[in-house]
C-alpha positions as CSV (number, residue, x, y, z in Angstrom):
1,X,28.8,-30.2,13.7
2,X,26.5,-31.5,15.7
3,X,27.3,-33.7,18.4
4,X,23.9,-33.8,21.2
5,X,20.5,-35.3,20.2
6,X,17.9,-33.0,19.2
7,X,14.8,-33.3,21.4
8,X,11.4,-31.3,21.0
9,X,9.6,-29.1,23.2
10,X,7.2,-29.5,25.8
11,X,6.1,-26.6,26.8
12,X,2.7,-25.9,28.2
13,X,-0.3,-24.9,26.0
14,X,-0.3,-21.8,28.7
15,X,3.2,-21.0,28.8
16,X,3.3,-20.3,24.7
17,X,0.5,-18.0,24.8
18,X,-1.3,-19.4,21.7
19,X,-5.1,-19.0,20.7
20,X,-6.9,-21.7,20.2
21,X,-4.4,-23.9,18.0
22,X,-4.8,-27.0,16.7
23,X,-2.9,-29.6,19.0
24,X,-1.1,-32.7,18.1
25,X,-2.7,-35.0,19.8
26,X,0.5,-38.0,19.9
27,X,3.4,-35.1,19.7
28,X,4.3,-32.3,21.6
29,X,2.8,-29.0,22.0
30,X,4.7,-26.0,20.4
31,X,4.0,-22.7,19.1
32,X,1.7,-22.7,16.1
33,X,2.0,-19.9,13.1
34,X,-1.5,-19.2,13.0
35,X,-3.5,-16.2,12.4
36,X,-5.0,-16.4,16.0
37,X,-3.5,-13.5,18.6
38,X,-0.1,-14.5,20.2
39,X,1.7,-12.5,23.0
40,X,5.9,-13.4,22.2
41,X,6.6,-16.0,24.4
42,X,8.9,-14.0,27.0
43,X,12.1,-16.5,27.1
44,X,16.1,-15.7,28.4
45,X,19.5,-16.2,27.8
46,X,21.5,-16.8,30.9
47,X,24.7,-15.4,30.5
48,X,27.0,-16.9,28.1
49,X,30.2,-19.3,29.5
50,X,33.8,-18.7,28.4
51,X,35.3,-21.9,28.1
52,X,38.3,-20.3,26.5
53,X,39.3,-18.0,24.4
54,X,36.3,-16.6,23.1
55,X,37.1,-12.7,24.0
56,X,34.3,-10.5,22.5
57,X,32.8,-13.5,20.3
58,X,31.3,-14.5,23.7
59,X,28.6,-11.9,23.6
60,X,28.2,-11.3,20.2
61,X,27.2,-15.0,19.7
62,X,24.7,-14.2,22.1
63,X,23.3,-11.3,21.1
64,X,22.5,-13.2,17.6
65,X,20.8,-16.0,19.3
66,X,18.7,-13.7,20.9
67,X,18.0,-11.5,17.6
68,X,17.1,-14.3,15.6
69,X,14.5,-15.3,18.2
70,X,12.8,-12.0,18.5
71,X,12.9,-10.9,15.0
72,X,10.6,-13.7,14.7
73,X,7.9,-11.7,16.1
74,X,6.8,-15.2,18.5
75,X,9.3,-14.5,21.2
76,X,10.3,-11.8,23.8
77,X,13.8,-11.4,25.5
78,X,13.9,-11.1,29.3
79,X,16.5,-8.1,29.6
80,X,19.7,-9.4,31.8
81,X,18.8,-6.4,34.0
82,X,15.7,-8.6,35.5
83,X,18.2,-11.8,35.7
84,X,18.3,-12.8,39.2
85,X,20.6,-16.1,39.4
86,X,23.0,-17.3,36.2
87,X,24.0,-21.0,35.9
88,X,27.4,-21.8,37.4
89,X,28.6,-23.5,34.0
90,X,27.2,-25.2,31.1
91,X,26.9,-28.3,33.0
92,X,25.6,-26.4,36.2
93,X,22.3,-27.3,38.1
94,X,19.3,-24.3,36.6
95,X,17.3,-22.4,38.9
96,X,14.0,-22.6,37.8
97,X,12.4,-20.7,40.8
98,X,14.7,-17.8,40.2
99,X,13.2,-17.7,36.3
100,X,10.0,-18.4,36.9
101,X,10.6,-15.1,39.1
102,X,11.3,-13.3,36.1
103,X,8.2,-15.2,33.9
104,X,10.4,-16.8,31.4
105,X,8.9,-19.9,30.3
106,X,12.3,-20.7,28.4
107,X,15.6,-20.2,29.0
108,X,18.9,-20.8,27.2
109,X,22.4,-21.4,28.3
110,X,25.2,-21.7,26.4
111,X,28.7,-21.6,26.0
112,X,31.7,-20.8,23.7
113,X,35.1,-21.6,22.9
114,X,37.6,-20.6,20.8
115,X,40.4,-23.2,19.9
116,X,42.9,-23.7,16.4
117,X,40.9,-20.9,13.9
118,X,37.0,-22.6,15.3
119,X,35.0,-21.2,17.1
120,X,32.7,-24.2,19.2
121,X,29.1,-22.9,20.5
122,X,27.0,-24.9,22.9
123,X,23.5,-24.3,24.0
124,X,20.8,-26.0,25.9
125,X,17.5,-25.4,26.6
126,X,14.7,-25.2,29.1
127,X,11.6,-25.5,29.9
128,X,11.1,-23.2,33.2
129,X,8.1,-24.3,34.0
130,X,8.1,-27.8,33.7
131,X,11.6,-27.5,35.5
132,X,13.3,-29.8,32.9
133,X,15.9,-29.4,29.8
134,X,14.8,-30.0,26.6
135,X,17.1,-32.6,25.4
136,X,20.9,-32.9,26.3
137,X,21.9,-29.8,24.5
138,X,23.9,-29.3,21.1
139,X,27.1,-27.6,19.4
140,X,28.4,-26.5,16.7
141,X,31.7,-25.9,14.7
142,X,32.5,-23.0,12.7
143,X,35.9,-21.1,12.0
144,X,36.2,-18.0,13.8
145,X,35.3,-15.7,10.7
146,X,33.1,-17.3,10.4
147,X,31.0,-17.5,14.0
148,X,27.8,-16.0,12.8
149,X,26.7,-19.5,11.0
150,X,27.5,-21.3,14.5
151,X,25.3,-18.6,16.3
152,X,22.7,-19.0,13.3
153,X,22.8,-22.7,13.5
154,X,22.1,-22.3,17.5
155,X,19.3,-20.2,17.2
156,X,17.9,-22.4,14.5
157,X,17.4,-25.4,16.4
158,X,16.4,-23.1,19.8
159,X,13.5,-22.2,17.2
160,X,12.5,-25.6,15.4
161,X,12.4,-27.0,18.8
162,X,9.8,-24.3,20.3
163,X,7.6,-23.9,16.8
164,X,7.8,-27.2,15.1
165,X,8.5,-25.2,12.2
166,X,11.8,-25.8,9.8
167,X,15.2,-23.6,10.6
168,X,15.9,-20.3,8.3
169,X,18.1,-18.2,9.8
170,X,21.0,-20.1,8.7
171,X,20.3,-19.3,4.7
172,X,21.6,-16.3,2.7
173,X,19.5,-14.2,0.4
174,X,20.7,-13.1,-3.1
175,X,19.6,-9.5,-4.4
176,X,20.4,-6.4,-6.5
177,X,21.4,-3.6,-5.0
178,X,20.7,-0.2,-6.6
179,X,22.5,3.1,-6.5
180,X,22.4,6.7,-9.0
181,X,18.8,8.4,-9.6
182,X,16.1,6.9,-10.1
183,X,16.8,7.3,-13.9
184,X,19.3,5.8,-14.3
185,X,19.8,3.0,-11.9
186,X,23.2,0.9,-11.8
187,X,22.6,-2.0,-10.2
188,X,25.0,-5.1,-9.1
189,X,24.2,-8.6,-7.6
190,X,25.2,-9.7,-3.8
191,X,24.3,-12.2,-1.3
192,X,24.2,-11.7,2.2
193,X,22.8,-13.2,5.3
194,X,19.3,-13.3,5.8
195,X,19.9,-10.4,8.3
196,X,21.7,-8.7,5.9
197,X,24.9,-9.2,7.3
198,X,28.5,-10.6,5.6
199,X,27.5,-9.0,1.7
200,X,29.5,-10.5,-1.2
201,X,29.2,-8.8,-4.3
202,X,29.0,-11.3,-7.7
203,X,29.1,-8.8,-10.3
204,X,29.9,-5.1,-11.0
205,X,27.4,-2.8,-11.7
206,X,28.9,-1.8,-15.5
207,X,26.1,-3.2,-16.7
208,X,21.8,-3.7,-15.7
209,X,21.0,-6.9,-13.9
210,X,17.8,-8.1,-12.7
211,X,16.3,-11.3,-10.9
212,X,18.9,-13.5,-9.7
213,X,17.6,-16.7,-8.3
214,X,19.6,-19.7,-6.5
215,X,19.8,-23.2,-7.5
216,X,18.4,-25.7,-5.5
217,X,21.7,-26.6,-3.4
218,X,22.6,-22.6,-3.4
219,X,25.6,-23.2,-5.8
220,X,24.7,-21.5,-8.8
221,X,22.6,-18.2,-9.5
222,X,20.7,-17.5,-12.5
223,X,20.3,-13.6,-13.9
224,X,19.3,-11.8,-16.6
225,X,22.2,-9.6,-17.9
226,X,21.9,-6.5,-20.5
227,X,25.1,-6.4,-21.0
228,X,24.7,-7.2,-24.4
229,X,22.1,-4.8,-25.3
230,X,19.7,-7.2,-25.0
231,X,18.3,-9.5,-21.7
232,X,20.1,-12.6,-21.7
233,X,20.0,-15.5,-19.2
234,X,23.3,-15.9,-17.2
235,X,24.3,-18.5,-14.7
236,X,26.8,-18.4,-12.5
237,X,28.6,-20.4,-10.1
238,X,28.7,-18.8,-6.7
239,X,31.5,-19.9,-5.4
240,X,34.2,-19.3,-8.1
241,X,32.2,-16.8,-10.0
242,X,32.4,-17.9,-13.5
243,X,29.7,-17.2,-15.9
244,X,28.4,-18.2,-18.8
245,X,25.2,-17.4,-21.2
246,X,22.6,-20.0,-21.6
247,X,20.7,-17.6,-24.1
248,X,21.4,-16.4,-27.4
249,X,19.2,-16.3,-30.2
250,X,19.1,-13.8,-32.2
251,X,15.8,-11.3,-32.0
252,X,14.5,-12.5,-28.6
253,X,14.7,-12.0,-25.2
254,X,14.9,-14.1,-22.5
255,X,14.2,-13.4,-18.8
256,X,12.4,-14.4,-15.1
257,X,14.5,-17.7,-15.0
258,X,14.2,-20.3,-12.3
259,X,15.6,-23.2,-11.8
260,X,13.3,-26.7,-11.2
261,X,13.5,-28.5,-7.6
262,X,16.0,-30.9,-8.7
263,X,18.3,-28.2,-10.4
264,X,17.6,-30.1,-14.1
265,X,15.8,-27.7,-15.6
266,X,15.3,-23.8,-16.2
267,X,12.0,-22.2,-16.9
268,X,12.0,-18.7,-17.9
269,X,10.2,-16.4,-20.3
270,X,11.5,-15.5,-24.2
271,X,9.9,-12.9,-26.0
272,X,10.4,-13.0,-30.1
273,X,8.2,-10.9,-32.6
274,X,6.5,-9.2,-29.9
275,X,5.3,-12.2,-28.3
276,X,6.5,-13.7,-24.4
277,X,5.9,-17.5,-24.0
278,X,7.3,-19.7,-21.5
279,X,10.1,-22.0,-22.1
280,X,11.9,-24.5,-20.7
281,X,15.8,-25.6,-20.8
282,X,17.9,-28.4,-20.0
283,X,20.4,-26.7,-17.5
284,X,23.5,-28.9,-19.4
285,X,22.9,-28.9,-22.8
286,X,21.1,-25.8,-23.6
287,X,18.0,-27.8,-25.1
288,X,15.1,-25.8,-24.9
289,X,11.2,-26.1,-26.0
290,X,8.1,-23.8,-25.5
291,X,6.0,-25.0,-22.8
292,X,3.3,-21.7,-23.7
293,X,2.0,-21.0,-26.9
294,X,0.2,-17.9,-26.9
295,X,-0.7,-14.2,-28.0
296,X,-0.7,-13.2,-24.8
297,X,2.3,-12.2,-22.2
298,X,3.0,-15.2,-20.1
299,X,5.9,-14.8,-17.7
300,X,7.3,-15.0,-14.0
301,X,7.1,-19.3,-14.2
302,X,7.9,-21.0,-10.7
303,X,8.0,-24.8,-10.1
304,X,5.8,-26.5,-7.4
305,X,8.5,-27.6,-5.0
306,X,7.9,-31.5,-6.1
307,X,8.7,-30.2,-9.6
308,X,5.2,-31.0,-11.3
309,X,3.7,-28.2,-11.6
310,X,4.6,-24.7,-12.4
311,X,2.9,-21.5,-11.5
312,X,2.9,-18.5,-13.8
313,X,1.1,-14.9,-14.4
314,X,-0.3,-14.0,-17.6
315,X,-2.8,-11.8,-19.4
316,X,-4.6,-14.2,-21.3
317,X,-7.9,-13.0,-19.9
318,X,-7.4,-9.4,-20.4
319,X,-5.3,-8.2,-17.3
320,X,-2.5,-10.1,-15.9
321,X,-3.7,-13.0,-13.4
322,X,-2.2,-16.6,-12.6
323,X,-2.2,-19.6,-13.7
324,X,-1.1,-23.1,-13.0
325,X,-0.6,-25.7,-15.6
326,X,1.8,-28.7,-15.7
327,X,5.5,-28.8,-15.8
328,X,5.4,-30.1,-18.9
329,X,3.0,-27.4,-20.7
330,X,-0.5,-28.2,-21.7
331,X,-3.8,-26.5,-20.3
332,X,-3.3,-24.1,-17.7
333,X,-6.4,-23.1,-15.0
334,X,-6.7,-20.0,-13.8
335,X,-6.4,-19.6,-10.0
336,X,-6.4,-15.4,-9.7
337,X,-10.0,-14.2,-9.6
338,X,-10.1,-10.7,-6.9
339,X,-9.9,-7.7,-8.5
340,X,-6.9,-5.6,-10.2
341,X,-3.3,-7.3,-11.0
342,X,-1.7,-10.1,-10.5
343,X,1.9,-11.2,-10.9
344,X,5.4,-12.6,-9.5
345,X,4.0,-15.7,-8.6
346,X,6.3,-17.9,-6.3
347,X,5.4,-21.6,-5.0
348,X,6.0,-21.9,-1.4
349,X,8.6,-24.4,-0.4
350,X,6.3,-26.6,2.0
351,X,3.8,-26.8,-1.4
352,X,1.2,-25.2,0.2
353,X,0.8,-21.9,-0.5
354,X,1.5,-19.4,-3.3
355,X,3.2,-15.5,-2.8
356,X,2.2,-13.1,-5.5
357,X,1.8,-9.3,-5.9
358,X,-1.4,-7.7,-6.5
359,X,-1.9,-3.9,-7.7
360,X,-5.5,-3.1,-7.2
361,X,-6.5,0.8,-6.9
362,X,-3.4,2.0,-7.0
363,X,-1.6,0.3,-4.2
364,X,0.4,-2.8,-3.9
365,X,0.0,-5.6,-2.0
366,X,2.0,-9.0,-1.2
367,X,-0.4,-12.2,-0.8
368,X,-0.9,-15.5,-0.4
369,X,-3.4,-18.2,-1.5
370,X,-3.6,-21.5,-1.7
371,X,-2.2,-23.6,-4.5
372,X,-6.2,-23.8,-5.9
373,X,-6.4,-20.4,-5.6
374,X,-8.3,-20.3,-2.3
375,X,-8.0,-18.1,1.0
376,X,-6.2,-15.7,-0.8
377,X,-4.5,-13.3,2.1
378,X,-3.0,-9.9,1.4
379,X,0.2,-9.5,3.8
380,X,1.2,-5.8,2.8
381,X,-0.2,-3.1,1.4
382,X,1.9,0.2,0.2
383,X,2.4,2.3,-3.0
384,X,5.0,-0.3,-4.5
385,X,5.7,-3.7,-2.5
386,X,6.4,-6.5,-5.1
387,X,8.9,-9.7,-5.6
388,X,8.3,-11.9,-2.6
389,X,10.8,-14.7,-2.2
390,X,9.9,-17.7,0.6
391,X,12.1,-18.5,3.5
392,X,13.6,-22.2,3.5
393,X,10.7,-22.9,5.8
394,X,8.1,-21.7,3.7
395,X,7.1,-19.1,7.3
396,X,8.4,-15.8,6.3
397,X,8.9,-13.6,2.7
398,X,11.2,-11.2,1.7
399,X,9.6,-8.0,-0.9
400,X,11.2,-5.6,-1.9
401,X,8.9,-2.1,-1.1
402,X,9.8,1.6,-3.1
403,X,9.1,4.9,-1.5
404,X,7.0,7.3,-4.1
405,X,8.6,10.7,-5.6
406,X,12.0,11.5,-7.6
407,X,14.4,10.6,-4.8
408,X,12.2,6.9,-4.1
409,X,14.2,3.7,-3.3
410,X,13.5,0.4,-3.2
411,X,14.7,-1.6,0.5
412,X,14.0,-5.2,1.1
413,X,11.7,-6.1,3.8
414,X,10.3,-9.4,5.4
415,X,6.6,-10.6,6.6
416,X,5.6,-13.9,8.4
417,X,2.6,-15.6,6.8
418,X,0.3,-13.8,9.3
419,X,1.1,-10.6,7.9
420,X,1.5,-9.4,12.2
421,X,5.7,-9.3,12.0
422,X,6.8,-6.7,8.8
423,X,10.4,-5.4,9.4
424,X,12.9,-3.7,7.1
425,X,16.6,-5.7,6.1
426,X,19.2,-4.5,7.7
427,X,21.2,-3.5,4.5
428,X,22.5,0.3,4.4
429,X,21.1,0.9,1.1
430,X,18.8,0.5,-1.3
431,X,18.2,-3.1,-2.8
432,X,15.7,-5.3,-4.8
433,X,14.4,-8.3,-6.4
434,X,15.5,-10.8,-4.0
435,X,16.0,-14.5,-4.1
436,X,15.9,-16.3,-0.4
437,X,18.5,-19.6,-0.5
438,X,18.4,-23.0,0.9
439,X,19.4,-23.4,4.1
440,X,23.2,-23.8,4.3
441,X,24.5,-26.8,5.0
């Protein structure tokens, strides 16, 4: 819960290390994601305050403040090692010659408390440079099992306050983890932390399932189940796991569902007489219609996040490319034109940009355009990286990337926008298709 103001950063142009970024002219400056050259911005965390009971939760909410920052790729922790003075309490008078010793430009305190099953964290933040905090500090609630959202939910604001840029740390990721040879997969659907941390599992892995993707609010999760023989559309609701089939006519298949911004609709592909079109259903009644009618293969749809457009790959023009047409069907354009593959489209959150994977010579790629198509970007290159998924923020993707050979697995990885800050999941194990969430509430 929180119970301080939030106040943005003013940190110096100098002090964040940023090349030649546009500035906001009536706001302050901050950190821009930008393709320019950025040194991390070297920042510390005083010391942690018990304020009772907190035991070991003390430094571990700490250290995932710190790792949330860092994996970022924009910031660099001062080791305590180089830590010459620590505040005297939350409330305690900063030193700000003692950490400009050390060349942090921003520090964080904190503090946390463990009272009746809830764990309470407190932070503030500095500016060392300008010698002044950055707003009057915030906490948050959790209970104790669950201290990592509290820590999350810290870090988040720590980095929306230094970037300008939406939270996502607190957000979980749904994905299929794999296991057997390569041959015969069996695979089963979790959700974890975006770290990779506190793994649920939805389903068993008695039968193949692909693609699951989160509702809007994060509540329910569509899949595509062969436990039938045949690829059916499944939704489920997350919290009290009951399932039921939203597709089941006879001689088709349906798959690469999504659901539409507002959670109304689903848009997924159904193949019938060897032809895959793209359809859409009402997510209560079942009602569906075709939104593609076409010889070719038209699949992996994804709505624009204002829910009036809808991106899609197919091979209408010989080889598979993408297209965008409206969310009600119609003419599509064509907004794919390099060379080699296209596919797995996915609409970034902040509407501005498009993910895809693009084969060309062999290799793999994950890239971004814009939503016309322009300054298309690869971000990855190997011999299998496909399936990006955005963050909440609409900063960072998750792929999934397979090794080559017999004994080849599939791990999830994540890449900023830049394409500078690639770094595997922590998750012990091989894992695919994943599905980023909202940010939790």
């Amino acid at each position: 819960m929180l119970r301080k103001l939030l106040v943005t950063s003013v940190l110096s142009l100098a002090a964040l290390g940023v090349a030649a970024p546009a500035i906001a002219q009536d706001g302050p400056l901050r950190i821009e994601i930008t393709d320019g050259v950025i040194e991390p911005m070297p920042f510390a965390i005083a010391a942690f305050h018990d304020e009772g009971g907190a035991g070991e939760l003390l430094g571990q909410v700490q250290r995932l403040i710190a790792a949330d920052l860092t994996g970022t790729g924009l910031f660099r922790e001062i080791p305590a090692s180089a830590h010459i003075s620590r505040p005297a309490g939350f409330d305690a008078p900063v030193a700000y010659e003692d950490w400009k010793a050390v060349n942090a430009q921003a520090l964080v305190t904190g503090a946390v408390r463990v009272e009746g099953g809830k764990v309470i964290v407190k932070f503030r933040l500095f500016d060392v440079f300008a010698g002044q905090p950055l707003g009057d500090g915030m906490q948050f609630d959790a209970s104790t099992g669950n201290w990592r959202r509290a820590a999350h939910k810290a870090a988040d604001q720590v980095y929306s306050r230094l970037t300008g840029e939406s939270p996502y740390f607190d957000s979980r990721v749904a994905f299929v983890a794999e296991s057997g040879p390569k041959d015969a997969r069996r695979k089963r659907i979790g959700v974890m932390d975006y770290d990779g941390a506190n793994i649920r599992w939805l389903t068993d892995d008695s039968s193949l399932v692909l693609a699951p993707r989160f509702s809007p609010d994060g509540n329910r999760l569509l899949y595509t189940s062969f436990a039938s023989g045949f690829p059916r559309i499944m939704m489920m609701d997350v919290n009290s796991m009951q399932t039921r089939t939203l597709s089941e006519q006879q001689g088709t298949m349906s798959f690469s569902p999504r659901f539409s911004p507002d959670g109304r609709w689903i848009v997924y592909s159904l193949e019938q007489s060897g032809n895959t079109d793209i359809y859409q259903m009402d997510a209560q009644t079942g009602a569906q219609r075709a939104l593609t009618n076409s010889p070719s293969i038209e699949t992996s749809p994804s709505y624009s996040p204002d829910g009036s457009q809808i991106v899609f790959e197919s091979d209408r023009s010989g080889t598979p490319q993408l297209y965008v047409m409206s969310a009600g069907g119609g003419e599509a354009r064509r907004i794919s034109f390099g060379e080699g593959r296209y596919g797995t489209p996915v609409w970034s959150p902040r509407g501005d940009m498009i993910a895809f994977t693009r084969q060309v010579g062999g290799r793999f790629h994950i890239g971004v355009m814009r939503t016309d198509g322009s300054e298309e970007k690869m971000l990855t290159e190997s011999f299998l990286d496909e399936g990006p998924t955005w963050a909440p923020n609409g900063r960072v993707i998750m792929f999934m990337r397979t090794t080559p050979g017999d004994d080849g697995q599939s791990r999830l990885h994540s890449v900023d926008i830049t394409g500078r800050n690639m770094r595997p999941v922590d998750f012990n194990g091989a894992a695919s298709d994943p599905d980023w969430g909202p940010l939790l509430p």
